[in-house]
C-alpha positions as CSV (number, residue, x, y, z in Angstrom):
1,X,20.8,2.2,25.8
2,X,18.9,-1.1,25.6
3,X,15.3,-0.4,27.3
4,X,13.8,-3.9,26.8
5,X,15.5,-7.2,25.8
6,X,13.1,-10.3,24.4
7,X,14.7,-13.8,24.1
8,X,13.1,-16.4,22.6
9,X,9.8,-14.8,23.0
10,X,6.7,-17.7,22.0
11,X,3.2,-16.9,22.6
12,X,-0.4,-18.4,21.0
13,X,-3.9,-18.8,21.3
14,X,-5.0,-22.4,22.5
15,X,-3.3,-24.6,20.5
16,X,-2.5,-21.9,17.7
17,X,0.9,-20.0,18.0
18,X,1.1,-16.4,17.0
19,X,4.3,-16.8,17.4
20,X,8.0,-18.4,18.7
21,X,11.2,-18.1,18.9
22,X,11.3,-14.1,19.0
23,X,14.1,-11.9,20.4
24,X,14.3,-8.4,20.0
25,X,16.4,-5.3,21.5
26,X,14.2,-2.0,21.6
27,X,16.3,0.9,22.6
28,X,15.7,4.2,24.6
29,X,16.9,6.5,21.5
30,X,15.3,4.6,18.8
31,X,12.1,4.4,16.7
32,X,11.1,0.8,15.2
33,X,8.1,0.5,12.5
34,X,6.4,-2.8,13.7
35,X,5.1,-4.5,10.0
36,X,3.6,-7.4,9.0
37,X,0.3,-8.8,7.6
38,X,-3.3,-8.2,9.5
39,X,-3.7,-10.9,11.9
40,X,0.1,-11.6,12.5
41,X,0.9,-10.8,15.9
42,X,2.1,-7.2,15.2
43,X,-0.3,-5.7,18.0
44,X,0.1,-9.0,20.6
45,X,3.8,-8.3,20.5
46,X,3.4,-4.3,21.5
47,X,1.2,-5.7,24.5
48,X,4.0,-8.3,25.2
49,X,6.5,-5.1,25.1
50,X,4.4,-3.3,27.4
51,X,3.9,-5.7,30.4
52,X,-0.6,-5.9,29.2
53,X,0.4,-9.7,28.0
54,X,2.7,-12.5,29.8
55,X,4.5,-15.1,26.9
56,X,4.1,-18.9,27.4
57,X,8.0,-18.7,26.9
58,X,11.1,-16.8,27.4
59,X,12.0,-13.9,28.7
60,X,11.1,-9.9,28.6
61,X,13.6,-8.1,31.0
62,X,12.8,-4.0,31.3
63,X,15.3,-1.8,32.4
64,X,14.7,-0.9,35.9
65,X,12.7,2.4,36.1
66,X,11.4,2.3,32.8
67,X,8.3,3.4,32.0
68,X,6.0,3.1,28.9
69,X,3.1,4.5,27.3
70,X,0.7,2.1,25.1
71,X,-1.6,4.1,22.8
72,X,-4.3,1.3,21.4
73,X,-6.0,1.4,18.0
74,X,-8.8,2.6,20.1
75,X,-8.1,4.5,22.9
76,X,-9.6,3.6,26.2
77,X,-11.3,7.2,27.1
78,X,-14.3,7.8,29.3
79,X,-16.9,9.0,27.3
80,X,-19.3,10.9,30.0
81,X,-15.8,12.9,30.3
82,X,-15.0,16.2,28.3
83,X,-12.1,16.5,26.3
84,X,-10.4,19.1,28.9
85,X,-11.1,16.3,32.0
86,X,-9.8,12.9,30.1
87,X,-6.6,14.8,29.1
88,X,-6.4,16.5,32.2
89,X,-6.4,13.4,34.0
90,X,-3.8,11.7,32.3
91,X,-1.0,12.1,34.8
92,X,-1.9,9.7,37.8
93,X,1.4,9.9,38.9
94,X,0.6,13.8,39.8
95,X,-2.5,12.9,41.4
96,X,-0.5,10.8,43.8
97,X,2.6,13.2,44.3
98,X,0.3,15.7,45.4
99,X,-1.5,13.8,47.9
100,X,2.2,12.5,49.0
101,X,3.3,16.1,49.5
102,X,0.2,17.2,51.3
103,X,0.8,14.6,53.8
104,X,4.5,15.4,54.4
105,X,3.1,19.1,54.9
106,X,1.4,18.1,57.5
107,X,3.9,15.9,59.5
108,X,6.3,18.9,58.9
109,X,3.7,20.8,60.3
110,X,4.0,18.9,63.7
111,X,6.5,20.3,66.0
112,X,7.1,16.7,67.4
113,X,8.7,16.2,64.4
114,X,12.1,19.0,65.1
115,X,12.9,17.0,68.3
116,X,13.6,13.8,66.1
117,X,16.7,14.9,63.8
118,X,16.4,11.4,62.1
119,X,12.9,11.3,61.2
120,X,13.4,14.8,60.1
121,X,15.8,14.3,57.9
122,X,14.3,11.2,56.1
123,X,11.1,13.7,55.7
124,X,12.8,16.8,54.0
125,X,14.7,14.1,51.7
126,X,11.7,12.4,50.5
127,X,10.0,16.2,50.3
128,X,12.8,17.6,47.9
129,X,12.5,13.7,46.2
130,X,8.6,14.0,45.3
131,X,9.4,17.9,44.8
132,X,11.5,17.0,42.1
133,X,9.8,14.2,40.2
134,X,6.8,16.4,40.3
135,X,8.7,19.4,38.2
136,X,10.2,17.4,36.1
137,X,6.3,16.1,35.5
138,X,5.5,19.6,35.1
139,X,3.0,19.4,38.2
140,X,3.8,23.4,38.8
141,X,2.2,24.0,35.8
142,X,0.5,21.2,34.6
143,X,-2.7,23.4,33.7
144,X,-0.9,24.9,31.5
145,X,1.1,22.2,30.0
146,X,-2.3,20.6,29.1
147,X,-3.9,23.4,27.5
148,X,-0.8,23.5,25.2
149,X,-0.4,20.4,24.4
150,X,-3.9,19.8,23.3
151,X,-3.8,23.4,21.4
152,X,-0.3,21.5,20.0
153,X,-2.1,18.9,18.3
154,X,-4.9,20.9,16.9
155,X,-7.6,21.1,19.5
156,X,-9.2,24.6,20.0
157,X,-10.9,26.1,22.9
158,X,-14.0,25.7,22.4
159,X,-14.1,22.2,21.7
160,X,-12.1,21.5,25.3
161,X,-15.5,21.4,26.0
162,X,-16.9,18.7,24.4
163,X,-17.9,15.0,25.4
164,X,-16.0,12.6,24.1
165,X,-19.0,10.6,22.7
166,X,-18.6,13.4,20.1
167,X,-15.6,13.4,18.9
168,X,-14.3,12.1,15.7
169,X,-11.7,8.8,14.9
170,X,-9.3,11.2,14.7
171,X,-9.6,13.6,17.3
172,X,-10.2,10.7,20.2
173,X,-6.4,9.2,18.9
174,X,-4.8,12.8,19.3
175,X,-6.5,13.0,22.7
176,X,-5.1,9.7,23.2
177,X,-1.5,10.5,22.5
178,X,-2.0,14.0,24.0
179,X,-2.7,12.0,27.3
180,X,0.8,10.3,26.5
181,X,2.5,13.0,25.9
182,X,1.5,14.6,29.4
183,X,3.0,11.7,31.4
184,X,6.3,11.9,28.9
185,X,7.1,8.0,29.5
186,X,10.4,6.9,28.4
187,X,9.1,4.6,26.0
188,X,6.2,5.3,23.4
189,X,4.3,2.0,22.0
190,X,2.0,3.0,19.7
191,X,-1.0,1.1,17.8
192,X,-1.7,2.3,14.4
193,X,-1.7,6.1,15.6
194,X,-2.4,7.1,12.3
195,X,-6.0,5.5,11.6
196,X,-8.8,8.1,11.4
197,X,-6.1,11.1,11.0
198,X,-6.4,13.6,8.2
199,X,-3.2,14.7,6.3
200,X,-3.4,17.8,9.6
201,X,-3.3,15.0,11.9
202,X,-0.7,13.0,10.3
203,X,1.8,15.9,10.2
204,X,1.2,16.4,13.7
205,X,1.7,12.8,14.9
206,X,5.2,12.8,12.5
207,X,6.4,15.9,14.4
208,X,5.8,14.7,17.7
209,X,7.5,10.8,17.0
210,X,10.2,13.0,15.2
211,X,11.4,15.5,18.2
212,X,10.5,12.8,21.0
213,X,13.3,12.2,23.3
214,X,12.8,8.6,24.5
215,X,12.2,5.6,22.4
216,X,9.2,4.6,20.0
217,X,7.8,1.4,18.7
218,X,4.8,1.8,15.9
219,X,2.9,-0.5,14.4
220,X,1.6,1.1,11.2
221,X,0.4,0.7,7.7
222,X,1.3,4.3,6.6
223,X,4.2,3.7,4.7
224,X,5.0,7.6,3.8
225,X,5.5,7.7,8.0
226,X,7.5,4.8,8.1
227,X,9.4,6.7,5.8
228,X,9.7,9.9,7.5
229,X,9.9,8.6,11.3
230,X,11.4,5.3,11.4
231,X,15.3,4.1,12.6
232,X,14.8,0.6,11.6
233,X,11.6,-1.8,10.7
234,X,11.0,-5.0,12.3
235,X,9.2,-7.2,10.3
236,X,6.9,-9.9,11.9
237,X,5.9,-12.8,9.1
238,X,5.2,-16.5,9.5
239,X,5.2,-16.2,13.3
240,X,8.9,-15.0,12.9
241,X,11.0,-11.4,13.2
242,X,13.4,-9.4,10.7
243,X,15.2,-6.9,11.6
244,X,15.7,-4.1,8.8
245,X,17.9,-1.0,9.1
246,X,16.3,2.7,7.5
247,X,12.6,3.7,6.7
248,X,10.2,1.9,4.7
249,X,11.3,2.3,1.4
250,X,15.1,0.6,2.4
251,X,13.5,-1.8,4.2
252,X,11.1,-2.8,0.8
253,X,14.3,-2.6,-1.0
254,X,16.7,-5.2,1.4
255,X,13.7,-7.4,1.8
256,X,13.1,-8.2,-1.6
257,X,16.6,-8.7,-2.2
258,X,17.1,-10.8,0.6
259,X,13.7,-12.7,-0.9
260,X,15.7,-12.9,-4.1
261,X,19.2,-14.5,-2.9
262,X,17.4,-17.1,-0.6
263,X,15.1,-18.5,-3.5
264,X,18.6,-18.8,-5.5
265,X,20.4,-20.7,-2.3
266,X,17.5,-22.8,-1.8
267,X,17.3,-23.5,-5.9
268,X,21.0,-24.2,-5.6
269,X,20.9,-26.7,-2.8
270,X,17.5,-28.4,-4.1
271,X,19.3,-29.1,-7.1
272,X,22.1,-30.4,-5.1
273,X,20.4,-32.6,-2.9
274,X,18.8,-34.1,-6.1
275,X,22.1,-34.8,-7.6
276,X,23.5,-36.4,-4.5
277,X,20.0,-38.7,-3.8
278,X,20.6,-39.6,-7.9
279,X,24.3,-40.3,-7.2
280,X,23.3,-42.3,-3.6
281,X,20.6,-44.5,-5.0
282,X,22.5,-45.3,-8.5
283,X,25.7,-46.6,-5.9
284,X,23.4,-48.6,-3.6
285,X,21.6,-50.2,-6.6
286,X,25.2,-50.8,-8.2
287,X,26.3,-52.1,-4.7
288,X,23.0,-54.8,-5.0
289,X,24.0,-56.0,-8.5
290,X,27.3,-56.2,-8.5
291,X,27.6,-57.1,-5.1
292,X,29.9,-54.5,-4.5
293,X,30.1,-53.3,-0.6
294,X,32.1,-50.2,-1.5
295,X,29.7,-49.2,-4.1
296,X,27.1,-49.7,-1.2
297,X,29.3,-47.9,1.4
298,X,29.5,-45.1,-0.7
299,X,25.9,-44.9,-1.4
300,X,25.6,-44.8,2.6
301,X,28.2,-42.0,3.2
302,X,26.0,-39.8,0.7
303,X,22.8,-40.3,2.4
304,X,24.6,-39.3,5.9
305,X,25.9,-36.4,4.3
306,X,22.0,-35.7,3.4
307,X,21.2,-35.8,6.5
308,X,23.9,-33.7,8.5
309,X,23.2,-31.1,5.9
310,X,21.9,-27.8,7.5
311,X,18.6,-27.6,5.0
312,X,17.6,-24.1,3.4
313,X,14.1,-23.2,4.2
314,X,12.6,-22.5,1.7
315,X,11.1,-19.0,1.4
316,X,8.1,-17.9,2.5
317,X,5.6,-16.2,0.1
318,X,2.5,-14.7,1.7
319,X,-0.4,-15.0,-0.6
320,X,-1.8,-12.1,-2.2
321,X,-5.1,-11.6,-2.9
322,X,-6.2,-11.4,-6.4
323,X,-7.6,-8.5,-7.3
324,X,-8.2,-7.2,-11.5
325,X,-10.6,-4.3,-12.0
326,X,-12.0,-4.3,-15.6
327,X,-15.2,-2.2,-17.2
328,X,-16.5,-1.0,-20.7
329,X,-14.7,2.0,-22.3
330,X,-16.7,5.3,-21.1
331,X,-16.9,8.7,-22.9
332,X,-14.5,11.4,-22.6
333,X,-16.5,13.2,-19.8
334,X,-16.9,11.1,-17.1
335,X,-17.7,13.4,-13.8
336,X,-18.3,17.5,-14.8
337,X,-19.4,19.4,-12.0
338,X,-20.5,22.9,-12.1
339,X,-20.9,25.2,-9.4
340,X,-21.5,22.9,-6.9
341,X,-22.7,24.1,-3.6
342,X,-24.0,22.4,-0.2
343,X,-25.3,23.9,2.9
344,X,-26.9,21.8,6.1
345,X,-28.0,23.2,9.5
346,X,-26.1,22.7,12.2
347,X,-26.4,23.6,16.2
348,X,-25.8,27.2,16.2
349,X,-23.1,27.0,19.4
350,X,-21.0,24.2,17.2
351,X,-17.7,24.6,16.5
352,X,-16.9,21.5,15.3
353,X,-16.6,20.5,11.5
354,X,-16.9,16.5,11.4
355,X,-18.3,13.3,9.6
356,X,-21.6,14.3,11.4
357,X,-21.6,17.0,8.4
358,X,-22.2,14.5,5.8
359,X,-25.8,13.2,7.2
360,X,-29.1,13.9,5.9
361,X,-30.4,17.6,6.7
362,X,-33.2,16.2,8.8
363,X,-30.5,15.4,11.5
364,X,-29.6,19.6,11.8
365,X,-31.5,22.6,13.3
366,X,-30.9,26.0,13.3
367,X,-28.1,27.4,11.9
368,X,-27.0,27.0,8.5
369,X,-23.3,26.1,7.6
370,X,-21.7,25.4,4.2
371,X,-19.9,23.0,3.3
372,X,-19.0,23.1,-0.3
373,X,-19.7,26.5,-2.7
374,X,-19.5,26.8,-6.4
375,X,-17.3,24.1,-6.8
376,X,-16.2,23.0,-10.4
377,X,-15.1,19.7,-11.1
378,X,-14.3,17.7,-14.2
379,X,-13.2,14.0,-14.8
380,X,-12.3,12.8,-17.6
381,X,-11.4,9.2,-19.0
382,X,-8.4,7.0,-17.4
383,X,-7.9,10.2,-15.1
384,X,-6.6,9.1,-11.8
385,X,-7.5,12.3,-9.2
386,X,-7.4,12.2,-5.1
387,X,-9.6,14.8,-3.0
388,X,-7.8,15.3,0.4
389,X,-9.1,17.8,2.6
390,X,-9.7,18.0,6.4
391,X,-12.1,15.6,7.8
392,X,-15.9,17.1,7.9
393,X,-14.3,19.0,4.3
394,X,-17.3,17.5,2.3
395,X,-15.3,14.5,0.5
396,X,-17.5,12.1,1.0
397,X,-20.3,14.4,1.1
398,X,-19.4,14.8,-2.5
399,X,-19.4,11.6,-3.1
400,X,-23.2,10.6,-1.9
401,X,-24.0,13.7,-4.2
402,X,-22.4,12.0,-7.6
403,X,-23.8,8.5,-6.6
404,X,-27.2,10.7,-6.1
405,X,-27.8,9.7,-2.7
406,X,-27.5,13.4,-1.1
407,X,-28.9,16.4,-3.5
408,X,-26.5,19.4,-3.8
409,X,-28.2,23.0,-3.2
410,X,-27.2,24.1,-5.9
411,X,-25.4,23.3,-8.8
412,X,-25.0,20.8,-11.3
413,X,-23.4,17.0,-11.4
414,X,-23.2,15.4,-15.3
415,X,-22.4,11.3,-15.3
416,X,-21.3,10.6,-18.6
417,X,-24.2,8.5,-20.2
418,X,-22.2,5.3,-20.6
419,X,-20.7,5.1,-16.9
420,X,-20.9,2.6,-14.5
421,X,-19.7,3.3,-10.9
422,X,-18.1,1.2,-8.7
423,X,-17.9,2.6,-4.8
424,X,-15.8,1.8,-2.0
425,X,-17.3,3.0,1.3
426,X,-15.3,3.9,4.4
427,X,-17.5,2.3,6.7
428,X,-18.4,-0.6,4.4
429,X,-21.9,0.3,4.2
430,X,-21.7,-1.5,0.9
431,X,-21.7,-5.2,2.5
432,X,-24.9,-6.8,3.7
433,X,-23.3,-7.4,7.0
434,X,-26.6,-9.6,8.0
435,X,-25.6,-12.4,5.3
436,X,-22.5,-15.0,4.2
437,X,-19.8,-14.0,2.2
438,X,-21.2,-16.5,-0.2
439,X,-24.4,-14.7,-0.4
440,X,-22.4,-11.3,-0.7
441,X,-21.2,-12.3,-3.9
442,X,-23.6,-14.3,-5.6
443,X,-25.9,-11.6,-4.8
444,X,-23.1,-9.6,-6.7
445,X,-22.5,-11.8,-9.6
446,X,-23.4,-15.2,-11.2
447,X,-21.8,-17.8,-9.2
448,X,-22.9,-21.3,-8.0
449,X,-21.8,-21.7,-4.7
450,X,-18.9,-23.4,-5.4
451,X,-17.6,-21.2,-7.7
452,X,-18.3,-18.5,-5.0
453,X,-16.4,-20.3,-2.5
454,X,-13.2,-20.5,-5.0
455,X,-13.3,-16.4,-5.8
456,X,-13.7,-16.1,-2.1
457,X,-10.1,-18.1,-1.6
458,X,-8.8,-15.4,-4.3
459,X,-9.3,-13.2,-1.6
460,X,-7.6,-15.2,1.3
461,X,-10.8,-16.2,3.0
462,X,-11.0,-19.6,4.1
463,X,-13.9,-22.0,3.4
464,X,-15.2,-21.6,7.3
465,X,-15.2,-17.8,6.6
466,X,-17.1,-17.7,3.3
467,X,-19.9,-19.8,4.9
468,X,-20.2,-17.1,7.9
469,X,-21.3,-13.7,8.0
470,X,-19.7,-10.8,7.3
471,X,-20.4,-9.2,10.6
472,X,-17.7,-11.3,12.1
473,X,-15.2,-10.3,9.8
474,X,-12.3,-8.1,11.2
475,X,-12.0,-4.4,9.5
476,X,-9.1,-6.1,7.3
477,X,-11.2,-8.6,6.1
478,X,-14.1,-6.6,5.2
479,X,-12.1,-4.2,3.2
480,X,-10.6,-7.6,1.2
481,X,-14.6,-8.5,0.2
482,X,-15.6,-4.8,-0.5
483,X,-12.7,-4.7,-3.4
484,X,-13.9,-8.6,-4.4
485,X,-17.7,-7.3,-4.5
486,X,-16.1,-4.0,-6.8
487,X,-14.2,-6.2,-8.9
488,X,-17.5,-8.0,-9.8
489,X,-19.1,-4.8,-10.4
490,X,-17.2,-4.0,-14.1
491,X,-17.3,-0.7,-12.9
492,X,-15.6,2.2,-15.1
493,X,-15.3,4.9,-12.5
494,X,-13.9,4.3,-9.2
495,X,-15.2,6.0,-6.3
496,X,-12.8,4.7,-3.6
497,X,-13.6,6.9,-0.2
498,X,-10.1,5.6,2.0
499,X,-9.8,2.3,0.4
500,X,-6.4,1.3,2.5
501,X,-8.1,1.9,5.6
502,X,-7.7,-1.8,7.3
503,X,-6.0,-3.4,4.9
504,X,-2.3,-4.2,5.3
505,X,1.2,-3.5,3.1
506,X,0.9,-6.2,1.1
507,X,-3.1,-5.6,0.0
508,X,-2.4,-1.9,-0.8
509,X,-0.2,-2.8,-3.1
510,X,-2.2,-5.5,-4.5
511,X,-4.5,-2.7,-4.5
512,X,-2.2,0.0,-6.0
513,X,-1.3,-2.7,-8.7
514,X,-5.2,-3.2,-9.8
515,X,-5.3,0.0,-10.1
516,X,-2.6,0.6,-12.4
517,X,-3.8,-1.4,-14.6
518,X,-7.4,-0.1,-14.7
519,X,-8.4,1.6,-18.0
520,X,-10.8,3.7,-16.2
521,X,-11.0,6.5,-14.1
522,X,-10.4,6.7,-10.8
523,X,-11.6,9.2,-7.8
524,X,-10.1,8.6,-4.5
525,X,-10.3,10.3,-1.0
526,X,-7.4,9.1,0.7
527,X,-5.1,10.3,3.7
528,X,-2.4,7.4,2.7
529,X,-0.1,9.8,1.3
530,X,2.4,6.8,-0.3
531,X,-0.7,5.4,-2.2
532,X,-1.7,9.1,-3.7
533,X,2.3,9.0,-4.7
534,X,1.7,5.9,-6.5
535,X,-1.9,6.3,-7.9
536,X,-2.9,9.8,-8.7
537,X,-2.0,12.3,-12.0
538,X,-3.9,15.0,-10.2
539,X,-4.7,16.3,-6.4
540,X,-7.9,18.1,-5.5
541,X,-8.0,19.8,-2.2
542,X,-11.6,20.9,-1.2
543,X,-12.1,23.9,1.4
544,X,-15.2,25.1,0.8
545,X,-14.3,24.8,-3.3
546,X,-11.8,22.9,-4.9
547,X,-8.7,23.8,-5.5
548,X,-6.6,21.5,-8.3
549,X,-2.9,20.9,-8.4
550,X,-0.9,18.5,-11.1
551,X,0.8,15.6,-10.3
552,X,0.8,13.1,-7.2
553,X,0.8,14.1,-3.9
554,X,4.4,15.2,-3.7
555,X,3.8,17.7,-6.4
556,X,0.7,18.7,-4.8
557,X,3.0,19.8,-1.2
558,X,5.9,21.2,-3.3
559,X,2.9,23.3,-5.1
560,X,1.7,24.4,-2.1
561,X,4.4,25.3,-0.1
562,X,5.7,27.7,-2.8
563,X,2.1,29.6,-2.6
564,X,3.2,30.1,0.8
């Protein structure tokens, strides 16, 4: 059944459209994966869907009764509350039915009431009404429905507990859609729900779109969830809307084949039109000398044919950015670890295994916890190897020890003598976020500022963005210059720490591409699942050690679910 219907949908910022012409059907029983390019529109049209934004034309029209939940890329949570009290007060609706029912209790509870057949009737109705709306919202045991829902999506007791100001990326996104999930809305719209979520997380948000009995619309990146969750994709380029039937990979598939035949119409009729315009202007010219009105009138039909033709677009091409990774031939050892161990101290009463793990050891007291024990490790040349793990698992703990910013205790870490390393950080500590993209990169290489400009436009910046700071970029765009500033860096190993965090389809594979090419080796922590698929030989999963596995990641869950 149709839930919402958009016609001719157009909406823009000042005199900039995001978009126009846009009309959609979203369905009750469906799930549609929202794509497109970072800054196209793909998260203004979910607040269009959900009633948060009015268009400057056409129409939405909702079914009547339908109601929605909106999960942004950053949930709106209090952060003075615990985790128990922001879930717990999720369901407003409850909140209300109770106070509803209390105050029928106590008109029932007047005996005025009996002598007025009428009124009482239209009271016990409405009673058994809210009664029902608030069991079917599981207000008779709604305690309990929010303990195991958040124990559903990986929370423990202890940490129901804890502020929200402490949480991880992660963990505040499963409270959000936890909160979701409480009011069970006919209708999920949900903003990258994936960002922040380890390969756990992800598992769990797949098995909760999968068995969810209403309808879904998701804008995300993750292409492996597109893949597994997905009816149909809706693509949103250029301001405009395709529709696309299956998961990612048939919708990658269709699109370029539809790419393909509508470059070969619009060839045809170019070549067409050019043969008709020759044909026109030879006749009118012919019609001139000769004076010869037919030649002339037939010159004139051609050109009105020109114009009554219905014109081919012709198609668009998003530009990519353009990104080649090249450095000096290394030895055959690049990265050999050896009994690698790391210990911090923590709060003894914390449960909680997060990024706050990967600080310096001044930030902890008391207790001691370990992180990573007698861990072996070795890398050799052109290797292409991914560390997943759950978040707070040491990855990028490991990776501050290689680059020598954290030192282990104990163990050993050999760099090959001949090695230059080249790291992507999660956060983008890397960029001077003070300074112009201009100064970013001829701080990085040797560039006039010209030339600096022109590498910047490689990397879709415009000229009014390379002259600002990078602190105004988006988290898009800053990814884009981290992999410019890496290119320029020759490196010959690859420490990339979530490098399609941020960026969109179309730069991971830009990304994924580089990096096929690259004759050196490559170390990645990544929870994009498609991109291990497509980049690494070998998988290494760290829980307290590492454990290896051959092949991508596929291989790497096929491995493991035998060992279970």
């Amino acid at each position: 059944m149709i839930a919402i219907q958009l016609d001719d949908i157009a909406i823009g910022f000042g005199a900039a459209p995001i978009f126009s012409g846009l009309s959609l059907q979203i369905h009750d029983d469906r799930t549609i994966g929202l794509v497109g390019a970072n800054g196209g529109g793909k998260s203004t049209l979910l607040k269009l869907i959900g009633g948060e934004l009015e268009p400057d034309q056409g129409s939405i029209v909702r079914r009547k009764g339908l109601t929605m939940g909106y999960l942004a890329q950053e949930p709106l949570l209090d952060q003075n509350n615990t985790l128990w009290q922001e879930a717990f007060s999720a369901s407003q609706r409850l909140a209300e039915l109770e106070s509803e029912l209390a105050h029928l209790e106590e008109r029932l509870a007047d005996p005025m009431i009996y002598s007025d057949e009428k009124q009482l009737t239209r009271t016990l109705d409405r009673q058994a009404r809210l009664l029902d709306e608030y069991t079917r919202l599981g207000g008779l045991n709604y305690e309990g429905l929010v303990r195991s829902t958040l124990l559903d999506l990986g929370f423990t007791e202890p940490e129901f507990h804890l502020t929200i100001d402490v949480l991880s990326g992660g963990q505040k996104k499963l409270l959000g859609l936890a909160r979701l999930l409480l009011v069970r809305p006919d209708l999920l719209l949900l903003d990258e729900p994936d960002n922040h979520l380890d390969l756990d997380g992800k598992a769990l948000l797949e098995k909760v779109i999968r068995t969810w009995p209403g309808g879904v619309v998701i804008v995300s990146h993750d292409r492996y969830l597109l893949d597994l969750v997905v009816d149909e994709i809706v693509e949103l380029e250029n301001g405009r809307i395709e529709l696309f039937s299956g998961g990612y990979s048939e919708y990658a598939f269709e699109k370029e084949l539809r790419r393909t035949r509508r470059q070969q119409l619009f060839q045809t009729q170019q070549k067409e039109i050019h043969r008709l315009e020759q044909a026109a202007t030879r006749l009118l010219t012919w019609g001139k000398v000769f004076d010869n009105e037919k030649f002339s009138k037939r010159g004139k039909n051609i050109l009105a044919r020109l114009d009554h033709m219905e014109r081919i677009d012709r198609p668009y091409q998003r530009g990519a950015m353009k990104l080649q990774i090249q450095g000096a031939r290394s030895g055959d050892k690049v990265v050999e670890i050896t009994g690698l161990s790391k210990s911090f101290s923590i709060p003894g009463d914390s449960d909680l295994r997060s990024d706050a793990a990967c600080q310096p050891e001044d930030r902890w007291q008391a207790d001691q916890r370990t992180i990573l024990s007698d861990m072996d490790l070795l890398v050799l040349r052109g290797e292409r190897v991914g560390l997943v793990g759950q978040n707070g698992a040491g990855k990028s703990l490991l990776f501050r020890m290689i680059l020598g910013q954290v030192e282990p205790s104990r163990g050993v870490i050999k760099i090959g003598p001949s090695i230059r390393m080249g790291y992507y950080a999660q956060q983008h500590e890397t960029l001077d976020s003070s300074r112009t993209l201009i100064e970013n990169v001829r701080n990085a290489g040797r560039f006039t500022e010209e030339n600096a400009v022109a590498f910047l436009l490689r990397f879709l910046f415009t000229y009014e963005q390379s002259r600002g700071p990078v602190q105004n970029l988006s988290g898009g765009e800053r990814s884009r210059l981290q992999l410019a500033l890496l290119m320029l860096s020759q490196p010959n190993l690859l420490l990339l720490d979530e490098p399609t965090n941020n960026l969109d389809i179309a730069s991971i594979e830009v990304l994924e591409s580089a990096l096929e090419d690259f004759t050196g080796s490559v170390l990645v922590i990544s929870h994009d699942r498609y991109f291990l698929d497509r980049v690494v030989q070998r998988v290494v999963e760290l829980e307290l050690t590492a454990t290896e596995y051959a092949g991508n990641y596929s291989d790497y869950i096929r491995q493991k679910e035998r060992k279970q």
